[in-house]
C-alpha positions as CSV (number, residue, x, y, z in Angstrom):
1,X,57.5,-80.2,-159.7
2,X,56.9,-84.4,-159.1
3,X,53.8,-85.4,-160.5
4,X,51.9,-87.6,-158.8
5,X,53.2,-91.2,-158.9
6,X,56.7,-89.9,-160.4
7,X,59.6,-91.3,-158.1
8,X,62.5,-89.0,-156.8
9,X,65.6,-89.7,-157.9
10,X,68.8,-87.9,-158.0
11,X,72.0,-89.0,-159.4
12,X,74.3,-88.4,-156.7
13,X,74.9,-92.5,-156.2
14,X,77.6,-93.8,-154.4
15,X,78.2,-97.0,-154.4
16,X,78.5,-99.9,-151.8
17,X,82.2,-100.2,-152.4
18,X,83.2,-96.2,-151.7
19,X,81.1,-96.2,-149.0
20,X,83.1,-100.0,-147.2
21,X,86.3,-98.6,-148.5
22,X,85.8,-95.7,-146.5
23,X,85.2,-97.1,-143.3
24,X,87.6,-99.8,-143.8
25,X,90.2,-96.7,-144.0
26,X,88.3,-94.9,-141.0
27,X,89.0,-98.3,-139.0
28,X,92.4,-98.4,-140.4
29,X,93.2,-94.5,-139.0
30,X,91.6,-95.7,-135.7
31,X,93.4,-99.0,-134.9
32,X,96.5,-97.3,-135.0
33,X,96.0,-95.2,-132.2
34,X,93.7,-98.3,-130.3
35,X,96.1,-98.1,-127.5
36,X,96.0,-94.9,-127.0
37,X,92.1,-95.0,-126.6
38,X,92.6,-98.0,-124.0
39,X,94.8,-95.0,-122.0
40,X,91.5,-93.1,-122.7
41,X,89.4,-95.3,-121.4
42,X,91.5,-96.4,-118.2
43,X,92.0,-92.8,-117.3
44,X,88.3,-91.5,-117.6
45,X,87.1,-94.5,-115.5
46,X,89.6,-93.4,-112.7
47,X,88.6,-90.0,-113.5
48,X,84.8,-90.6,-113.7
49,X,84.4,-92.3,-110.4
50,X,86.4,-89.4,-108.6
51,X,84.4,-86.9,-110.1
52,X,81.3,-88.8,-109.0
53,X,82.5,-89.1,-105.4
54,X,83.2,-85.7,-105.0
55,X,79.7,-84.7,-106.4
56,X,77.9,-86.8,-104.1
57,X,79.8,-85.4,-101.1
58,X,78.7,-81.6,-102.3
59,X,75.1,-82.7,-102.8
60,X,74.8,-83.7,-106.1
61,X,72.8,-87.4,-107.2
62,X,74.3,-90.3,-109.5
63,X,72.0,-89.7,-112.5
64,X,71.9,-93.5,-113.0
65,X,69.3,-94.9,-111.0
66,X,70.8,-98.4,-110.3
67,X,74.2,-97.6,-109.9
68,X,72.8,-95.2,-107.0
69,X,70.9,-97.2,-105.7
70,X,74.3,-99.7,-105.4
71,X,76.3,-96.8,-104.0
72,X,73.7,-95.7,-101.8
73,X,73.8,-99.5,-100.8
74,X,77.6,-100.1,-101.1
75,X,79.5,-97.5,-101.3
76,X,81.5,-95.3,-104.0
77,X,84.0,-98.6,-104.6
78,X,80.8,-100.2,-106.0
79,X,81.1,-98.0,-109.4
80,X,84.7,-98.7,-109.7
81,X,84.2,-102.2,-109.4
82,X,81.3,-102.0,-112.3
83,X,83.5,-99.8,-114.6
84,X,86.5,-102.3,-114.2
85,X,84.1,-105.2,-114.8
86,X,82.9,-103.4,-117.9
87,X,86.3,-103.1,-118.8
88,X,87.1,-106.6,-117.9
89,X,84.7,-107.7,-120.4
90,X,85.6,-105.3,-123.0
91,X,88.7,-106.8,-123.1
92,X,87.4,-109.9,-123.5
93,X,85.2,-108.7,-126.4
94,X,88.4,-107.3,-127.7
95,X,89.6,-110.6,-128.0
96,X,87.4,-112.3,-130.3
97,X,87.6,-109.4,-133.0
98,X,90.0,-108.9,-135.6
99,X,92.7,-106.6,-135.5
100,X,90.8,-103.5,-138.0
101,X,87.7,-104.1,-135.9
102,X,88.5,-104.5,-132.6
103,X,89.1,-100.6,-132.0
104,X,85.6,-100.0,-131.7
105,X,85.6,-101.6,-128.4
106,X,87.6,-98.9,-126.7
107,X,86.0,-96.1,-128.7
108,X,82.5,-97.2,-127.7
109,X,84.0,-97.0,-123.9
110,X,85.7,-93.8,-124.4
111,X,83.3,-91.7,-125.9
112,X,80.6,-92.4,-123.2
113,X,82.7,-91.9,-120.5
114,X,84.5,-89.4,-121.5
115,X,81.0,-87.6,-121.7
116,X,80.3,-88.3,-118.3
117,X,83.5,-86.9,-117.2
118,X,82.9,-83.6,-119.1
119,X,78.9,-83.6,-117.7
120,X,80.4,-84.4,-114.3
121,X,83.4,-81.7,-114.7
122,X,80.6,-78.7,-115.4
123,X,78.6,-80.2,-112.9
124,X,81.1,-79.5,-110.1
125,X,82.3,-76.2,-111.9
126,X,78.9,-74.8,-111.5
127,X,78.4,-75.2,-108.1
């Protein structure tokens, strides 16, 4: 039992340093394999706007509301020209990091998109 006005503690502490050393090492792991997530992210753009076409042509709505109102507008090139602008600027971004931390620029693309590609994917399966 706390009594009233006690504070609750434990002494499971870990300090600052474990905790930076560990993500240092995390961003280590993943900056080896940065180019391999660039791959990742090149292939699930080309991936994610064929999946999109081929949804819209069987019925199915671009969930963004923006981006379908520019295809509705424009035409299915107009995502691929966002998703390489995005990835235009990404690499720009990529450039003013330093090596360790520059890997989270493909890994924030890559796990988004390859999210869409898998919600797109079950999307079309379950038609």
């Amino acid at each position: 039992m706390v009594a009233e006005g006690d504070v609750f503690t434990t002494d499971r502490t870990v300090p600052i340093g474990i905790i930076d050393g560990w993500c240092s090492a995390l961003l280590d792991e993943l900056a080896a394999v940065e180019r391999e997530l660039w791959l990742v992210v090149a292939v699930t753009l080309i991936i994610d706007v064929w999946l999109t076409h081929v949804g819209l042509q069987h019925g199915l709505h671009e969930g963004n509301p923006v981006m379908r109102a520019a295809i509705e507008t424009f035409g299915i090139a107009v995502l691929g020209a966002t998703k390489v602008g995005v990835l235009g600027l990404a690499g720009l971004t990529r450039q003013l990091l330093n090596e360790q931390r520059g890997v989270v620029v493909p890994l924030g693309l890559a796990l988004p998109w390859v999210a869409a590609v898998v919600i797109n994917a079950v999307l079309l399966i379950s038609l």
